[in-house]
C-alpha positions in Angstrom: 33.7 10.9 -28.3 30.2 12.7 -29.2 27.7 11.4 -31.4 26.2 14.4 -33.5 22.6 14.0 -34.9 22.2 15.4 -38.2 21.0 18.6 -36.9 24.3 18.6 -34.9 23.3 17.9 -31.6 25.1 16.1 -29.2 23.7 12.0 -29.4 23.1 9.7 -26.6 25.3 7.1 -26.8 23.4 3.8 -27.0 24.2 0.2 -27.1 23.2 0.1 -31.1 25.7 2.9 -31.3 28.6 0.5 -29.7 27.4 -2.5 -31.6 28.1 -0.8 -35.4 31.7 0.5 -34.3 32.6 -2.8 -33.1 31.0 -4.4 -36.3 29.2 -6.7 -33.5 25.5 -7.5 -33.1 23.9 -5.9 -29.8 23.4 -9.1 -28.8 27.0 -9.7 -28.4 27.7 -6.2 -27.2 25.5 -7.3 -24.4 27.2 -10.6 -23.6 30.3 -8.5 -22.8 28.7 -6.3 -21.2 27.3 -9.2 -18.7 30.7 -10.6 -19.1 28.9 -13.6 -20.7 31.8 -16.2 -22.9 32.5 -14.5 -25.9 36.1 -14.6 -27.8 38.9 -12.2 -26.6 39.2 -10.6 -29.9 35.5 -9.3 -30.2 35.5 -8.8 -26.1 38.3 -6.6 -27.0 37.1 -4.9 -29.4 33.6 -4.2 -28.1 35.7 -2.8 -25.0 37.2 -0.7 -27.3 34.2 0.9 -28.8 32.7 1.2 -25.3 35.9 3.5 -24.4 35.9 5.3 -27.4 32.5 6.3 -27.4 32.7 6.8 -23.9 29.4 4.8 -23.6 28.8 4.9 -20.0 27.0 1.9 -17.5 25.4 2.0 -14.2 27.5 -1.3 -13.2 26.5 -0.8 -9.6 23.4 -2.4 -10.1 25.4 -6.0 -11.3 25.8 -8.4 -8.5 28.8 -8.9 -6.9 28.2 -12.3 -6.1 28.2 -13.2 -10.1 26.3 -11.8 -13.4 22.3 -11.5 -12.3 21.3 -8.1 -11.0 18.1 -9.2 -10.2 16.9 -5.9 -11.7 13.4 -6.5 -14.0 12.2 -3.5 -16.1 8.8 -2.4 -16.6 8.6 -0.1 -19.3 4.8 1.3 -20.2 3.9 4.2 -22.4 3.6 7.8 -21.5 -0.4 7.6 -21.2 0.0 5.4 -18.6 -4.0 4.6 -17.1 -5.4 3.2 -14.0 -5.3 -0.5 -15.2 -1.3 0.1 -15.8 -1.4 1.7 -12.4 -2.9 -1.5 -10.8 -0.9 -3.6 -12.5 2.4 -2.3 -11.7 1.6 -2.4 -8.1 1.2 -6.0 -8.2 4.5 -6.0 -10.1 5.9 -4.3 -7.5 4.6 -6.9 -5.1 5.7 -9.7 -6.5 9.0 -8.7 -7.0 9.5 -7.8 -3.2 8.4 -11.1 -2.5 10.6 -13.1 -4.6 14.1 -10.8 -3.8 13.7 -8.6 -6.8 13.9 -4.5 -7.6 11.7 -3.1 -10.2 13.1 0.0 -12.4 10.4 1.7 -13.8 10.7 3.6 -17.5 8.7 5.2 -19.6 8.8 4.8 -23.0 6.4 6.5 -26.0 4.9 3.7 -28.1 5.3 6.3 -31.4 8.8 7.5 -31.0 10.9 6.6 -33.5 14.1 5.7 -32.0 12.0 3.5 -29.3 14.7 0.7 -29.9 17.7 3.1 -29.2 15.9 3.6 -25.8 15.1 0.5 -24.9 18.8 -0.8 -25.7 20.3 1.6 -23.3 18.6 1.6 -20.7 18.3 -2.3 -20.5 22.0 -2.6 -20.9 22.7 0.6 -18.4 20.8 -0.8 -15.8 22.0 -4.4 -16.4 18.3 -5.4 -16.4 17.6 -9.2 -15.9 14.6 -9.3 -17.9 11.6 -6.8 -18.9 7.5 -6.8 -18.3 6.0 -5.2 -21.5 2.6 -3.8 -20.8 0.3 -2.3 -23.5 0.3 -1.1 -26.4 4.6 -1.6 -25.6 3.8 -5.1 -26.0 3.2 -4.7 -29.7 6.2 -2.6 -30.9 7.9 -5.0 -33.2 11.1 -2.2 -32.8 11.3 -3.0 -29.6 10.9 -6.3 -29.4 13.0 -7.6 -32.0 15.6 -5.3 -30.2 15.3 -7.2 -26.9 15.3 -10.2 -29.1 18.9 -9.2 -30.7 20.4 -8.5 -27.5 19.3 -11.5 -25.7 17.2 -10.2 -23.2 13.9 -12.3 -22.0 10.7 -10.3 -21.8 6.9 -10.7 -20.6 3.9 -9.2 -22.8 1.0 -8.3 -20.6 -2.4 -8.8 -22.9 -1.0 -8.7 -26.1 -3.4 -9.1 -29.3 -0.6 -9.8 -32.2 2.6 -11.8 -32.5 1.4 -14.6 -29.8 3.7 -17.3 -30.6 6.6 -14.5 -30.4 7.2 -14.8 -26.6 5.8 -15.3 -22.7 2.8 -13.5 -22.1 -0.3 -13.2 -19.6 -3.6 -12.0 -21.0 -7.5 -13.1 -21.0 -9.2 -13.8 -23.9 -10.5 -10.8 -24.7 -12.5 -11.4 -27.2 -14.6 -13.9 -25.3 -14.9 -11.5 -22.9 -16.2 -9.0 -25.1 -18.9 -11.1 -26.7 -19.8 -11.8 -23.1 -20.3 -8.6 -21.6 -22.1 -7.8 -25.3 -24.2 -10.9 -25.1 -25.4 -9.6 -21.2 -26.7 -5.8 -22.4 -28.4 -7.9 -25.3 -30.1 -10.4 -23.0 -30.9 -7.5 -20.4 -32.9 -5.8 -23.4 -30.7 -3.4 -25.4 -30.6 -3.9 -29.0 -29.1 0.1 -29.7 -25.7 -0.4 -28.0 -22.9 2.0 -28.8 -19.6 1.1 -28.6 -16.0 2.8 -28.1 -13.1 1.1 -29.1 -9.8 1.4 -27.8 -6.5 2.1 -29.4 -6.1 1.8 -32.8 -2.8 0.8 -32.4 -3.5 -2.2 -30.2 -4.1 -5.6 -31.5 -6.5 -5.6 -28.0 -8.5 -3.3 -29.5 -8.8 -4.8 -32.4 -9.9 -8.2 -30.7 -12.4 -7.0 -28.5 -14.2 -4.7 -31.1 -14.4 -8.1 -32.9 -16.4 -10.1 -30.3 -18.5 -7.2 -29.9 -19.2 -7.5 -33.4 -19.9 -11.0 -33.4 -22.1 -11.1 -30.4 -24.6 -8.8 -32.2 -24.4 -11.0 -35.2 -25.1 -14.0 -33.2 -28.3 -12.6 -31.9 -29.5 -11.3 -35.4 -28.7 -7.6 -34.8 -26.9 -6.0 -37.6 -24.0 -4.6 -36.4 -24.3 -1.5 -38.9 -26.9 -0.2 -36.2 -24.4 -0.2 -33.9 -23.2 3.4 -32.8 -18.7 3.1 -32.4 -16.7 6.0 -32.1 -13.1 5.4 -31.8 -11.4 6.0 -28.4 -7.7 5.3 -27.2 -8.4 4.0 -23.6 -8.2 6.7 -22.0 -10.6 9.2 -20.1 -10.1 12.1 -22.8 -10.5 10.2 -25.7 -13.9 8.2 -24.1 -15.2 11.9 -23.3 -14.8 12.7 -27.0 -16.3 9.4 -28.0 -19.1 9.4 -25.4 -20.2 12.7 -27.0 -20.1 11.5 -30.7 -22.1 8.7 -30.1 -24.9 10.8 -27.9 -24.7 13.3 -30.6 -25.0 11.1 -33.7 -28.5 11.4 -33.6 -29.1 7.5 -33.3 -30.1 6.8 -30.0 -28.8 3.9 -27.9 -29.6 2.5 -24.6 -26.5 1.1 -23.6 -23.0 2.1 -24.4 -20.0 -0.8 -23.9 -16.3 0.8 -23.5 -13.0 -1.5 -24.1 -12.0 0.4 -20.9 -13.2 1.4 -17.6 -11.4 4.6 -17.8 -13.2 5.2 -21.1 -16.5 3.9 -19.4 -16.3 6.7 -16.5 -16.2 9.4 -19.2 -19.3 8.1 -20.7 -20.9 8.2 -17.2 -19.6 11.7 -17.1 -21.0 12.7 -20.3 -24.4 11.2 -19.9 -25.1 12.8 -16.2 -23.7 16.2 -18.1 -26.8 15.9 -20.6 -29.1 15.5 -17.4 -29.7 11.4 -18.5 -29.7 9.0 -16.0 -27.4 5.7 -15.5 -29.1 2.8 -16.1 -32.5 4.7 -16.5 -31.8 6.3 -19.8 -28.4 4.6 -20.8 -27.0 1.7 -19.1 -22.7 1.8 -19.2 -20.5 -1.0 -19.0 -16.6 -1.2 -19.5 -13.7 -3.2 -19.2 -11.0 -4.2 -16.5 -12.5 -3.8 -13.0 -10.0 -1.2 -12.1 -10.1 0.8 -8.7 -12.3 3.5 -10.6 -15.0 1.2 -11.7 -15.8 1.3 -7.6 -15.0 4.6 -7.3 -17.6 6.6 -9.2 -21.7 6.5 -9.2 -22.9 4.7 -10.1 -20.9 1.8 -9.5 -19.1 0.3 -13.2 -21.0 -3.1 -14.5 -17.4 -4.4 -16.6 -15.3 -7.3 -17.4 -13.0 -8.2 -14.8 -9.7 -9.0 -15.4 -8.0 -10.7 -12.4 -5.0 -7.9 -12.8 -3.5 -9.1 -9.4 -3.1 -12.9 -10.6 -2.0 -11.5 -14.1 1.0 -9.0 -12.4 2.4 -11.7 -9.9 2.3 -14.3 -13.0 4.1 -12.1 -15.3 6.6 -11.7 -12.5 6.9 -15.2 -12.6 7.4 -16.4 -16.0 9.5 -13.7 -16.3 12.2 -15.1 -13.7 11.3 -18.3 -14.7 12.4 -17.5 -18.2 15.6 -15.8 -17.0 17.0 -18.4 -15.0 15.9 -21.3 -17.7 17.8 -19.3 -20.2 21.0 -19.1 -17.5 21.3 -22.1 -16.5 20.1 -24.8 -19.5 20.5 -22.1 -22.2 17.2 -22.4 -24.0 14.5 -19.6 -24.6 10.7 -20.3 -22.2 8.0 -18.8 -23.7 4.7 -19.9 -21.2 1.8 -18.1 -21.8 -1.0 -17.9 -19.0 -4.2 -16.9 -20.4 -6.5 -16.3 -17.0 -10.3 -16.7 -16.1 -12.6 -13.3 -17.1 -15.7 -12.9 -15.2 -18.8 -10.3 -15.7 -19.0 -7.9 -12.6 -22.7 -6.7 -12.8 -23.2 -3.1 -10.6 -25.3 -0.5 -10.4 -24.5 1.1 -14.0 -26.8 -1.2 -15.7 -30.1 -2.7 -15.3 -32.5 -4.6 -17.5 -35.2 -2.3 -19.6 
């Protein structure tokens, strides 16, 4: 059987899809599925559905030896940077190390079936559990999906919903107000600042303890430049240039990102300005690039390797505490932030 959109294309078959003709939640559509204890009428008529629909599963990658694939998921967003990029390598570590395959999927925050993707391909690869990176983290579709069908899940660095699940993060607002507090103390007053993603709670936290930071040391945070980026090098290009052409000028500039923080480097050695000399730059994550360019990036480090294998962790940990005594885990590890001071700064 196809399922027609309402433009009369041919459908995807998805879980939710099998869980409405079977007048079933998804979450018990996945218990058959896993071959979990359910009663033989509704197994029967979920199996039914299935067949009708033709709904289609990639069984091979179930066990043999009984109903754990030991297959995580890490699903990011299409505009995937290079913190994502360090982080899932230390996934990918960790899960080689403990006896467990990654699948990797992307997935668009925006799109609005998000939830009809996430349901399939967790139930067609028989996933175990799922790593949620940003902004992922924060789509309530999603999660309450995962939630429904019974599926355990990490958030990496969420900034809403915290009591909702496991997660692994740094405070990031501290951190903020930290790295704010060091351009104030090393002698800039005119800092402009380029938030991240507006659709990130993140973003949201570490504008704030930017915000406070300047308020704590009597500086009004109206004279504050901000331009609104998305973490990523395109959007701190376009910011880097609002601020240098607002016509206020600053001697520092503070990025939520480092990928951000590179394209304000970018822009100010396009002007002909110096870095530190005529603005001092400082970012957010201690990523691979903030070594890579010139100079090197003064930013907040998050430990990224520590946060990946502990994600990893709670994850499984969560799994197998739901398997065996049947009740939900939800440990949260909130790590140590440090300020890494290089040569993008300097004291005026």
């Amino acid at each position: 059987m196809t399922i027609k959109s309402r433009a009369g294309k041919a459908k995807k078959v998805t879980m939710k899809d099998v869980a409405a003709m079977a007048d079933v939640s998804i979450m018990t559509v996945s218990r058959v599925l896993n071959n979990d204890k359910v009663s033989e009428p509704t197994r029967l008529r979920v199996m039914e559905a299935v067949e009708t629909l033709n709904y289609r599963l990639n069984v091979s990658a179930r066990s043999l030896s009984g109903s754990q694939s030991y297959l995580l998921g890490f699903f990011y967003d299409n505009s995937i940077g290079s913190y994502i990029s360090q982080y899932l390598i230390g996934v990918l570590k960790r899960c080689n190390e403990l006896g467990y395959h990654l699948v990797l999927e992307s997935c668009s925050f925006g799109a609005p079936n998000v939830d009809e993707i996430v349901s399939d391909l967790t139930s067609r690869y028989m996933l175990d559990g799922v790593i949620l990176p940003p902004p992922l983290c924060e789509s309530l579709p999603l999660l309450d999906t995962l939630d429904n069908m019974g599926i355990r899940y990490v958030r990496v660095g969420p900034g809403l919903d915290m009591d909702r699940s496991a997660y692994v993060s740094i405070d990031d607002y501290s951190a903020t107000y930290e790295m704010t507090e060091y351009l104030i103390n090393a002698g800039h007053s005119r800092i402009g600042f380029i938030k991240g993603d507006r659709n990130q709670g993140v973003a949201a936290n570490r504008y704030r303890g930017f915000t406070d930071a300047l308020v704590a040391h009597n500086i009004d945070p109206e004279l504050a430049v901000v331009a609104q980026g998305d973490f990523n090098f395109d959007g701190g290009m376009q910011a880097a240039e609002e601020i240098l052409d607002s016509g206020r000028p600053v001697t520092a500039i503070f990025a939520s990102n480092d990928d951000m923080a590179s394209a304000v480097i970018a822009s100010v050695h396009k002007r002909g300005l110096r870095v530190p000399d005529d603005i001092a730059v400082a970012g957010f994550d201690d990523t691979t690039i903030a070594r890579t360019i010139w100079p090197q990036l003064t930013t907040v480090k998050q430990p990224i390797d520590q946060m990946s294998a502990d994600s990893v962790d709670l994850l499984i940990e969560a799994i197998k505490a739901d398997r065996i005594l049947g009740i939900k885990l939800n440990k949260r590890a909130v790590l140590p932030h440090s300020i890494i001071e290089r040569g993008s700064t300097a004291p005026r």
